[in-house]
N, C-alpha and C positions, 0 to 999 in steps of 0.2 A: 403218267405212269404210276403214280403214290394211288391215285383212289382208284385206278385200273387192278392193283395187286390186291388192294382191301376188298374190292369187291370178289375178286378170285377167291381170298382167303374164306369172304361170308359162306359163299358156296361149297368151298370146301369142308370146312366144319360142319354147315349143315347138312351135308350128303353124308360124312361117316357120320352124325347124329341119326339120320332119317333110315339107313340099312339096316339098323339095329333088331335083330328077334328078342323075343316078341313086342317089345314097345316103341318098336317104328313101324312102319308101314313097306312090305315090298308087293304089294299084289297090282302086277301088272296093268296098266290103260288109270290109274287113280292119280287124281288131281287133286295139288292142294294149295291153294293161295294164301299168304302171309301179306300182313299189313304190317308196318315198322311206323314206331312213334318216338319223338324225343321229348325230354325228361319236363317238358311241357305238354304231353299228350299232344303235339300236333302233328299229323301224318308225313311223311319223309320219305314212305317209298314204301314200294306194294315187288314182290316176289312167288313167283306161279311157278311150281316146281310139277312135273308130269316122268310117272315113271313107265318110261319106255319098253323096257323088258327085266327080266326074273330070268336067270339062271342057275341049277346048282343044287344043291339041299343043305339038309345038317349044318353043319359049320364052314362050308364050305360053298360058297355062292357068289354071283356076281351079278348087279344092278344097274342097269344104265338109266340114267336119270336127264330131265334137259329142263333144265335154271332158266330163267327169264326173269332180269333183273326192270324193274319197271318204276320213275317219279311218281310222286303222289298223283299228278295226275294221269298217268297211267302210261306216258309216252316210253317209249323202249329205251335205256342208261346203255346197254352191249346188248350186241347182237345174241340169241339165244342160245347156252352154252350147254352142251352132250359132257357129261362126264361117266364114269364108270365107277362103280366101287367094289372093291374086290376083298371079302373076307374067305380068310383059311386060317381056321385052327385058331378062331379069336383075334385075328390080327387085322388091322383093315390098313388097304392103298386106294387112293383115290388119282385117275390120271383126268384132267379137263380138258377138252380138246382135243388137237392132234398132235402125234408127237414131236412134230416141230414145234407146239405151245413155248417147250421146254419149262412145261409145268407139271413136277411133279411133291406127290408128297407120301408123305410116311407114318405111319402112326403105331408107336414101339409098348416098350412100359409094359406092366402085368395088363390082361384084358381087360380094359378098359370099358366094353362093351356092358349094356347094362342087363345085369343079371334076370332070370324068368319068371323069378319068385322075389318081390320086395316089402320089403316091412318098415315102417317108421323107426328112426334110430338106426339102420344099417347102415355099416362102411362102406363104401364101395371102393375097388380096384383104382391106385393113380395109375398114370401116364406121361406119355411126354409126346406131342403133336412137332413133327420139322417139315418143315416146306422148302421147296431149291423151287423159288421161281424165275425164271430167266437170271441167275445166277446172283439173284438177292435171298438170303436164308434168314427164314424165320422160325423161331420156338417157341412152344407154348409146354408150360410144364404144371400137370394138372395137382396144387397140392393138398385140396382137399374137394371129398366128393362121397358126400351123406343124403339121406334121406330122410327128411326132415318132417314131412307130414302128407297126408292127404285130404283131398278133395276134388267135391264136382265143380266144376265150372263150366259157365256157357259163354260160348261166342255166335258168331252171326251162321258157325259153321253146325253147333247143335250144342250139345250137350254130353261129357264127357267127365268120368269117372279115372283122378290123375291121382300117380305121386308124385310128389314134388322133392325135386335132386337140387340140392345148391353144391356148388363147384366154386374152385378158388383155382385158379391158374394165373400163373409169373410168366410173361408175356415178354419178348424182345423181337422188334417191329424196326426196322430203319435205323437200329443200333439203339434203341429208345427202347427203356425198362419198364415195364409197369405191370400192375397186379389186377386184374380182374373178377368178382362175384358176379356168377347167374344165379337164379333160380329157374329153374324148369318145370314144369307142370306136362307131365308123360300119359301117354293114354295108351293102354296096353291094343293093339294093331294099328294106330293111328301115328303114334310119336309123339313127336313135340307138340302143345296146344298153345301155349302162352310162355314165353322167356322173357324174364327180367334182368336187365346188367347193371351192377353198381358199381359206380367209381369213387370211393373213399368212403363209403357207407350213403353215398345217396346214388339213386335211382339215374340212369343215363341213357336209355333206350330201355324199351321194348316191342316183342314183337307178337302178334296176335294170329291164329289160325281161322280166318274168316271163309274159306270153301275150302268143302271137302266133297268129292264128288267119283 
């Protein structure tokens, strides 16, 4: 049940990361695979995210996305997961599943969504992420969320023109406290390219955009 939730959670965060205008990606039938490494560089899991459909305009739209969570060597971890993400007015919900799942979540705090226009040295909007999964609650409270540099980088998927957002969020998981750093490398219509997560100032995962299609 404990890494059946985590893996829900990965999903979840990565799908309100990935709806984001404009440095996510919503154009309907695009595929994009992630490779996940731990703090050894060695490969730990491969995730194929395809976005189903686009509805909506302006601030107000909704994405159905479908997860495939997959081992390094490619075997299937859950069955292939449909979720939805729904923003209005800067606000985003994300439902996984059906609504029997009884997996829902909520995502509050000023918009949190990342702005159109970015520049090294900008603030960006906190937040606060709550999940009610099958009736275990989790929080994530984002308390710092800057823009710290840019750059190009290449992966297997091409070549990409980011800025990079580092984010600090206080995290309560299973009644267990803990503080979280990413770094994000954004590409403006693609999204996430490369995320970095530190735990205590060193390095603990990362995850890499290797097809884009």
């Amino acid at each position: 049940m404990k890494k059946t939730i985590i893996i829900l959670l990965t999903i979840i965060l990565a799908n309100v990361a990935f709806a984001q205008r404009p440095y996510g990606c919503i154009k309907q039938g695009t595929v994009m695979e992630y490779s996940q490494y731990d703090a050894d560089d060695d490969l730990t899991g491969i995730s194929r995210t395809t976005i189903k459909s686009v509805k909506g305009s302006g601030n107000n739209y909704e994405v159905t996305i479908v997860t495939e969570i997959m081992g390094p060597d490619g075997t299937p971890l859950i069955s292939p997961m449909e979720s939805v993400t729904t923003y209005k007015d800067g606000k985003a919900s994300v439902n996984v599943g059906s609504g029997s799942s009884g997996l829902t979540v909520e995502v509050g705090g000023d918009d949190i969504s990342i702005p159109s226009k970015l520049a090294v040295g900008m603030l960006l909007d906190l937040g606060k992420i709550t999940a009610d999964i099958s009736g275990i609650r989790t929080t994530m409270t984002i308390t710092e969320n800057e823009v710290i540099d840019r750059e190009e980088i290449t992966t297997d998927a091409g070549t990409f023109k980011c800025y990079v957002i580092k984010q600090t969020a206080e995290s309560k998981v299973f009644g267990i406290k803990g503080v979280t750093t990413t770094k994000t490398w954004y590409a403006r219509g693609v999204g996430a390219v490369r995320t970095e997560t530190y735990l205590k100032g060193k390095i603990s995962s990362s995850q890499i955009l290797t097809k884009y299609e």
